[in-house]
C-alpha positions as CSV (number, residue, x, y, z in Angstrom):
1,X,19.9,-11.1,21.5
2,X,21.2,-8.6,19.6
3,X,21.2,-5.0,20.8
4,X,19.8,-2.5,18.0
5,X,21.1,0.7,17.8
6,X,21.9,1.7,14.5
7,X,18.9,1.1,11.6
8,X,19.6,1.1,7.8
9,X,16.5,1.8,5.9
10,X,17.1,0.9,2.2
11,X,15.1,3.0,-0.6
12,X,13.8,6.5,-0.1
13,X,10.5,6.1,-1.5
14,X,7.0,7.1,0.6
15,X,7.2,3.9,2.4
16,X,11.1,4.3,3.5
17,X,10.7,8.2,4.3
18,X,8.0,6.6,6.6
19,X,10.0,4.4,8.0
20,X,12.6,6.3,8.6
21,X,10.7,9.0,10.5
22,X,9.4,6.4,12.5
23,X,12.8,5.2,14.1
24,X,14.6,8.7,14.0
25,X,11.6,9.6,15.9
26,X,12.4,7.6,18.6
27,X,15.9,8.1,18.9
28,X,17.6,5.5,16.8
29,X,20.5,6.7,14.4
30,X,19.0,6.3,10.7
31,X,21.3,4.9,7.6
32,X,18.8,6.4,4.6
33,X,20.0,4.9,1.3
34,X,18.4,5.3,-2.4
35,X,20.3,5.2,-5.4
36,X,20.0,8.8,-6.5
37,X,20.5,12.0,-4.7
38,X,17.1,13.3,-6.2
39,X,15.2,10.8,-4.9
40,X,17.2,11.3,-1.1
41,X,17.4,15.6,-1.8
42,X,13.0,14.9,-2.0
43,X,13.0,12.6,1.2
44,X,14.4,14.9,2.8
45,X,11.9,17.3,1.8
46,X,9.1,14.9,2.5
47,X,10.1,13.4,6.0
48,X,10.1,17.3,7.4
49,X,6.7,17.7,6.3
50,X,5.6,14.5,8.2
51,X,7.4,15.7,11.1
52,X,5.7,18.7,11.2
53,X,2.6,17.4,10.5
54,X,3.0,14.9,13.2
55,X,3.8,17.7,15.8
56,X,1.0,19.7,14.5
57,X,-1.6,16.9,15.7
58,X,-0.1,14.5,18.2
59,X,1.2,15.5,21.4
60,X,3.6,12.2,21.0
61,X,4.8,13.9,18.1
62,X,9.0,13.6,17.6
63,X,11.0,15.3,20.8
64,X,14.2,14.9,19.0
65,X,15.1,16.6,15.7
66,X,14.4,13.9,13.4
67,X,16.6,15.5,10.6
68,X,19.8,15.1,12.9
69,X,18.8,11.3,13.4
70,X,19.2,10.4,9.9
71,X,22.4,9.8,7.3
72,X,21.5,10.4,3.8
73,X,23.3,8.4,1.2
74,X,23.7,6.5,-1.8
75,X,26.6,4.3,-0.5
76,X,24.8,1.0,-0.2
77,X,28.0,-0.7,1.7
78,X,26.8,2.2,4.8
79,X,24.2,-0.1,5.8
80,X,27.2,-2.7,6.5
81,X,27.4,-0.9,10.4
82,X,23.6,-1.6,10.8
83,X,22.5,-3.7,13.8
84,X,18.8,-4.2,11.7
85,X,18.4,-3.2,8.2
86,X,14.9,-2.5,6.2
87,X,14.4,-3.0,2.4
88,X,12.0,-1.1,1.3
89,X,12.3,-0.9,-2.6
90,X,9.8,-1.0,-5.3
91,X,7.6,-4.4,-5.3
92,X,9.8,-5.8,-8.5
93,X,11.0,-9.4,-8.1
94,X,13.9,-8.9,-10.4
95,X,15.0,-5.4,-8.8
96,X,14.5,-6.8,-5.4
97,X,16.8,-10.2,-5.8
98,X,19.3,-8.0,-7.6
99,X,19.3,-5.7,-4.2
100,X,19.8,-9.0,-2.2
101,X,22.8,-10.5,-4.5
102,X,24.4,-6.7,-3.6
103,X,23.9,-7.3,-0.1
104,X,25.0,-10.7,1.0
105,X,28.8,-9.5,1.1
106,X,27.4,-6.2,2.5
107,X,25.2,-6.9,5.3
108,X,27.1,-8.1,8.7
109,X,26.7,-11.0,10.5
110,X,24.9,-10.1,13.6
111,X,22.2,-8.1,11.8
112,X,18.6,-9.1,10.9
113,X,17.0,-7.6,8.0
114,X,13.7,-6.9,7.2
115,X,12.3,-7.2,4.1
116,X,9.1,-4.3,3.4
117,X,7.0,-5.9,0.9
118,X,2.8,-6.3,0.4
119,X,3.4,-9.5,-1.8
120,X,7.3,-10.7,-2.3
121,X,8.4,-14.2,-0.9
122,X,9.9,-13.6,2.0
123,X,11.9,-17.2,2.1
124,X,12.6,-16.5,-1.7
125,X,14.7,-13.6,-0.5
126,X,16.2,-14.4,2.1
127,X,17.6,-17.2,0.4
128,X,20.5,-14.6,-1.3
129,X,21.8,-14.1,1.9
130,X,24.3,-16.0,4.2
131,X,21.8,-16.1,7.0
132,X,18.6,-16.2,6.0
133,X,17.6,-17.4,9.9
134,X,17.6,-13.6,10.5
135,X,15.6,-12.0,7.6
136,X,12.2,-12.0,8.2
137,X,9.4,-9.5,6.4
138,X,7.7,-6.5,8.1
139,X,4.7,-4.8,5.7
140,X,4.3,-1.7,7.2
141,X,1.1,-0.1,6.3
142,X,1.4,4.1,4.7
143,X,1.4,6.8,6.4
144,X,3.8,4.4,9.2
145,X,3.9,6.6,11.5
146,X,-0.3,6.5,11.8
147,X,-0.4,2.9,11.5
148,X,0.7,0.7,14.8
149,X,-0.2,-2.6,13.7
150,X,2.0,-4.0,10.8
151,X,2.4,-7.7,9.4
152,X,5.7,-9.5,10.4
153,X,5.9,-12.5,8.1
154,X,7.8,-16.0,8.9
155,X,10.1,-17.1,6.4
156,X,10.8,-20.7,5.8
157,X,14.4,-20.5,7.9
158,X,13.5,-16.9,10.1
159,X,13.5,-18.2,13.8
160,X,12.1,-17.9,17.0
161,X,14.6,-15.5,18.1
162,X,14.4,-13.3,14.7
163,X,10.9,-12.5,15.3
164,X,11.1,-11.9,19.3
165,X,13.6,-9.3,18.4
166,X,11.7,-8.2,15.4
167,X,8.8,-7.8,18.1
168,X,10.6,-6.1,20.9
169,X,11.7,-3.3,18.4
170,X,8.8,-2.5,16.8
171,X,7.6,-2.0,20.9
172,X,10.0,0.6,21.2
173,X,8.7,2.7,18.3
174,X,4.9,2.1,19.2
175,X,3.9,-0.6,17.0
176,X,2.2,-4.1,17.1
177,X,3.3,-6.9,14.7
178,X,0.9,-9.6,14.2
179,X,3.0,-12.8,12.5
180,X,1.6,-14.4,9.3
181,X,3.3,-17.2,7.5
182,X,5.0,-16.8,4.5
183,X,2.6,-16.9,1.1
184,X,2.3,-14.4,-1.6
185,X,-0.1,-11.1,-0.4
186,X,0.2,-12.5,3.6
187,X,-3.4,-11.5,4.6
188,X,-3.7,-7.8,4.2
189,X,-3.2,-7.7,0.6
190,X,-4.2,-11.0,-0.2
191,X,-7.5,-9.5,0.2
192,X,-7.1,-5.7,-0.2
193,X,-5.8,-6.1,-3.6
194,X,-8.7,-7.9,-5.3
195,X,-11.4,-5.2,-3.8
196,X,-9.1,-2.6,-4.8
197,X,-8.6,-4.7,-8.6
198,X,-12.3,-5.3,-8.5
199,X,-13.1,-1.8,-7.5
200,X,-11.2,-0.4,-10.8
201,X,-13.1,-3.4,-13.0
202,X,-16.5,-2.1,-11.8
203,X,-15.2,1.8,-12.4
204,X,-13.8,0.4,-16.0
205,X,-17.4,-1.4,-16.3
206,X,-19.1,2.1,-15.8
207,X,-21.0,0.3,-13.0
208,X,-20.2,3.4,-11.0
209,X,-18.5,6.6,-10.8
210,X,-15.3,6.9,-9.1
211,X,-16.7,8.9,-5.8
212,X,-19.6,6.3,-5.9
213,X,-17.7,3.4,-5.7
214,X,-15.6,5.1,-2.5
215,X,-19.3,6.0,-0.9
216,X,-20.6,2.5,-1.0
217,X,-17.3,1.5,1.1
218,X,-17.6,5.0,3.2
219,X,-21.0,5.0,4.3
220,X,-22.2,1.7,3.8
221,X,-19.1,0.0,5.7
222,X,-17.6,2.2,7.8
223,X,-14.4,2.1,6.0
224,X,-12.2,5.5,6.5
225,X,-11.2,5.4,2.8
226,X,-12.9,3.8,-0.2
227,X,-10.9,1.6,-2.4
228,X,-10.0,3.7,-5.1
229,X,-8.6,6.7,-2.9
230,X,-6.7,3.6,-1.3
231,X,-5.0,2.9,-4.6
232,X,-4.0,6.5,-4.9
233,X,-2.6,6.5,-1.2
234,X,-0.7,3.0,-1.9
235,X,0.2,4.0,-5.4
236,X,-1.2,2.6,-8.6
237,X,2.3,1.8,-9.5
238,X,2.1,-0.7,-6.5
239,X,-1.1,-2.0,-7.0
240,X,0.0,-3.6,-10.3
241,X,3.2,-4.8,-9.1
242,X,1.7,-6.7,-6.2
243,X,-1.3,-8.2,-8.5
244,X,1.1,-9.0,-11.2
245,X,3.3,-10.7,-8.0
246,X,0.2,-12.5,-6.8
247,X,-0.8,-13.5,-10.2
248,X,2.3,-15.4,-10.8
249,X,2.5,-16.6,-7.8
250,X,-1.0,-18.6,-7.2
251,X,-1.3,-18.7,-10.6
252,X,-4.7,-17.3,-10.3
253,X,-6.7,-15.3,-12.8
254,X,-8.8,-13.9,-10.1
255,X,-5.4,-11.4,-9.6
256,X,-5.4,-10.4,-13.1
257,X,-4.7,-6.7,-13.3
258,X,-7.8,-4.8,-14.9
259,X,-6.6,-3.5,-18.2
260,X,-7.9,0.2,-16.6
261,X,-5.2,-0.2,-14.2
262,X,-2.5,-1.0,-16.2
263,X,-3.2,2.0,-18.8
264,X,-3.0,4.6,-15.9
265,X,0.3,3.6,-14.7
266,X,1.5,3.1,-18.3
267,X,0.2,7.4,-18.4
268,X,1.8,8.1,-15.0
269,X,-1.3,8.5,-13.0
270,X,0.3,6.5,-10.2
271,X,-1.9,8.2,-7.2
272,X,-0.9,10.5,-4.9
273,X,2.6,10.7,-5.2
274,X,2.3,11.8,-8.8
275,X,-0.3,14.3,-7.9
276,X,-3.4,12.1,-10.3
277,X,-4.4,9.3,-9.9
278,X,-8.2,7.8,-9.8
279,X,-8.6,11.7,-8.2
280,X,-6.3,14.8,-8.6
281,X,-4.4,16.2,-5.7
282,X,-2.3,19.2,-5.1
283,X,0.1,18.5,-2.6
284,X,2.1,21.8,-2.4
């Protein structure tokens, strides 16, 4: 088995700053890639604020400096030294397969990759590569470093060994993966993403208001977060990627995007990260 000691996490976005604190956090050396020095320059930014927020309410909070931990860089050939590389860009099919054409002379032999994804074949994927026996998917859930259990998904040609190794890592950083096979939305958002989608039909309906809707689901279920603040944590950007994904995948109109949805991303209400989304957020 492979010994992992350098980890190459592939797109800065929330999910990869998260991702990235996780690992520096317990002492692995961090390859951080995205192809602009913005988007890096505000990962940076973002992953000391989760770091201090982490040590600000855990007592297992970071003992290293995570900053020191991590390589910033848009050289995609840097994640060539990686022993275990994470993809974590946006949920487009066409982006993510042009990614994985890039990386087939890039990524090394010995390395397994992970592919970060809510709805993307897995098999479909790894299928660019020269070994797709090691790629197999892990959808970690956001904020990653406040969610332990993440879905590891089989791929038609991932193996035995792939997903033991994929297993004993995620020990070392304090996580649980539990293995689903490989179809479109897994489990988590093969569900999550029609309440979400039916949650934004019934606010499009005017069955109820927004904080309403996120009551029912509060007080009624015992859910920590109603669907519609979950789209804004997620991102509504997301949300339609992975039900357009789904969609075309099952070939299903119960995944049709509601047309509410689609007009807020179109106007850049994408959630939190854009500071409106179903609710407004100041996050200065």
């Amino acid at each position: 088995m492979t010994t992992i000691k350098q980890i190459a996490v592939i797109g800065a976005g929330i999910m990869g700053q998260g991702v990235a604190y996780q690992f520096a956090k317990y002492d692995y050396d961090i390859t951080l890639t995205d192809i602009s020095e913005e988007a890096l320059a505000k990962a940076k930014k973002e992953i000391r604020n989760i770091e201090r927020l982490d040590k600000m309410l855990h007592k297992s909070a970071a003992t290293v400096n995570v900053l020191d931990k991590i390589t910033f860089t848009t050289d995609l050939g840097a994640v060539a030294a990686a022993d275990f590389i994470i993809e974590n860009i946006t949920e487009n099919i066409s982006l993510k397969e042009n990614l994985y054409q890039q990386l087939k002379n890039i990524v090394s032999d010995h390395a397994l990759l992970a592919v970060n994804t809510s709805a993307v074949s897995v098999t479909r994927l790894a299928a660019f590569l020269k070994n797709p026996q090691q790629v197999m998917g892990i959808h970690f859930m956001n904020p990653v470093h406040l969610k332990p259990t993440v879905e590891v998904i089989r791929g038609h040609h991932t193996t035995p060994a792939t997903i033991e190794a994929t297993q004993a890592l995620l020990h070392t950083v304090k996580m649980t993966g539990v293995v689903v096979n490989d179809m479109p939305g897994f489990i988590s958002n093969r569900v999550l993403m029609l309440t979400i989608n039916e949650a934004i039909f019934a606010l499009q309906d005017g069955v109820a208001t927004i904080p309403d809707i996120d009551k029912i689901f509060k007080e009624c279920f015992g859910h920590k977060m109603g669907p519609l603040e979950t789209a804004d944590l997620i991102g509504l950007d997301t949300i339609l990627y992975t039900l357009d994904v789904l969609l075309a995948s099952y070939n299903d109109s119960k995944f049709r995007p509601a047309p509410l949805l689609r007009k807020m991303v179109d106007a850049g209400l994408h959630g939190r990260k854009s500071k409106e989304g179903f609710y407004k957020y100041d996050l200065n």
